[in-house]
C-alpha positions as CSV (number, residue, x, y, z in Angstrom):
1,X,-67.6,-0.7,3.6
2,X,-65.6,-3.4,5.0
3,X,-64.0,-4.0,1.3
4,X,-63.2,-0.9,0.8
5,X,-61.5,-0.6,3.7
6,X,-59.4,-3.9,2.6
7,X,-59.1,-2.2,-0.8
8,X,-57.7,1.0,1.0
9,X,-55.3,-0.6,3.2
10,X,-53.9,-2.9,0.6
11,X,-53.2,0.5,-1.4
12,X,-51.4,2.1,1.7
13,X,-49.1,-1.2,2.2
14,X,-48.4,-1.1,-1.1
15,X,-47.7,2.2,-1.6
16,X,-45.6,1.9,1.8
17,X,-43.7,-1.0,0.3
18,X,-42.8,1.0,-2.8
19,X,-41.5,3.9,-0.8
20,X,-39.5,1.8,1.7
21,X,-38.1,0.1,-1.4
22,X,-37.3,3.2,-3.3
23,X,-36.0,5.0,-0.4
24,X,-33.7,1.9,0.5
25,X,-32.6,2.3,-3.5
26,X,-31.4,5.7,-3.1
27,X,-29.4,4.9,0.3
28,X,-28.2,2.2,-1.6
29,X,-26.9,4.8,-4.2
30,X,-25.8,7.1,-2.0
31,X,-23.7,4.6,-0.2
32,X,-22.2,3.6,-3.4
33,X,-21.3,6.6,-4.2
34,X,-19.8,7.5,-0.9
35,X,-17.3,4.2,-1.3
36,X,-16.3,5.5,-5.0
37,X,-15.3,8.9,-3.8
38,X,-13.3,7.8,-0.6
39,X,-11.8,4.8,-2.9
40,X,-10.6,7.7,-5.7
41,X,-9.2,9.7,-2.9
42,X,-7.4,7.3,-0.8
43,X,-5.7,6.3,-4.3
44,X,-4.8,9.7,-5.4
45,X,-3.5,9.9,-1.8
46,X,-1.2,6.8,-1.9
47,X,0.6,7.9,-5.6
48,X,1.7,11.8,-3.9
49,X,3.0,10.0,-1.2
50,X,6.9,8.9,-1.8
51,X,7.6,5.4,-1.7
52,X,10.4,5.1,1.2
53,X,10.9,1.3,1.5
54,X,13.0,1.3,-1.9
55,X,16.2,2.5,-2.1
56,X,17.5,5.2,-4.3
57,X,20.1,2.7,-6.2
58,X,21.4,-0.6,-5.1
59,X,25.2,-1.5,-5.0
60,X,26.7,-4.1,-5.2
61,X,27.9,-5.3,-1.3
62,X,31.6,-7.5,-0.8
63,X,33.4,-9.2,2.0
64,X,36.3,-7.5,3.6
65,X,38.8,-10.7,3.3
66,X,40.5,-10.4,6.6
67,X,37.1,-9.5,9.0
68,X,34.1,-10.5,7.0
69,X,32.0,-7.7,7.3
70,X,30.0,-6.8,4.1
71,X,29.7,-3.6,2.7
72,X,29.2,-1.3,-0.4
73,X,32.1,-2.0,-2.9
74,X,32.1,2.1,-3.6
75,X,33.5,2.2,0.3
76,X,36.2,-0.9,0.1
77,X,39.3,-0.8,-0.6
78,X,40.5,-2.8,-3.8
79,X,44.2,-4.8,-3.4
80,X,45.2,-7.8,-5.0
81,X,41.9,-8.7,-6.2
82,X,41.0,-9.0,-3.2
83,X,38.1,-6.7,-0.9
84,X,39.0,-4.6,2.4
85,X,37.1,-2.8,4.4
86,X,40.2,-0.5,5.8
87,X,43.5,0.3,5.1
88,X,44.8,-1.7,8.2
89,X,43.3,-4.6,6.9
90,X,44.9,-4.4,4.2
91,X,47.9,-3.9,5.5
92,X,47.4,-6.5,7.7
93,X,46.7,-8.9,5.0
94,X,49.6,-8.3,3.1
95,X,51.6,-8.4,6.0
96,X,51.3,-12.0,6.0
């Protein structure tokens, strides 16, 4: 009796072994499949979002001649080849 008790036990183990192992498979799975989905959404997310750190168009930026501030050429004022960033400076300038 005593072997067959051995014999039974060693077929429970086993069989216990093979569920735990099967079991942890399918978690394993599951788990996987889990990070795929939340992966594809958070990137599907991220494209419908609009970017906001770039700007629309870059300008070119120049120096007013008689202050020194920069700004967009489209808002100087053009005289003499030179850059202003008002009309009294470049009044000013030419003034001189």
């Amino acid at each position: 009796m005593c072997a067959l008790q051995l014999q039974c036990t060693e077929q429970i183990l086993a069989a216990s072994v093979r569920h735990t192992l099967e079991f942890g498979m399918s978690r394993l799975l599951f788990l996987l499949a889990v990070a795929i989905v939340v992966y594809l959404l958070l990137k599907s997310y991220r494209r419908q979002m609009p970017k906001q750190d770039t700007p629309a168009s870059s300008e070119e930026m120049v120096r007013c001649v008689v202050c020194g501030v920069h700004l967009p050429k489209s808002e100087s004022i053009l005289a003499g080849g030179k850059f202003f960033c008002s009309e009294a400076h470049r009044s000013e300038h030419i003034s001189k």
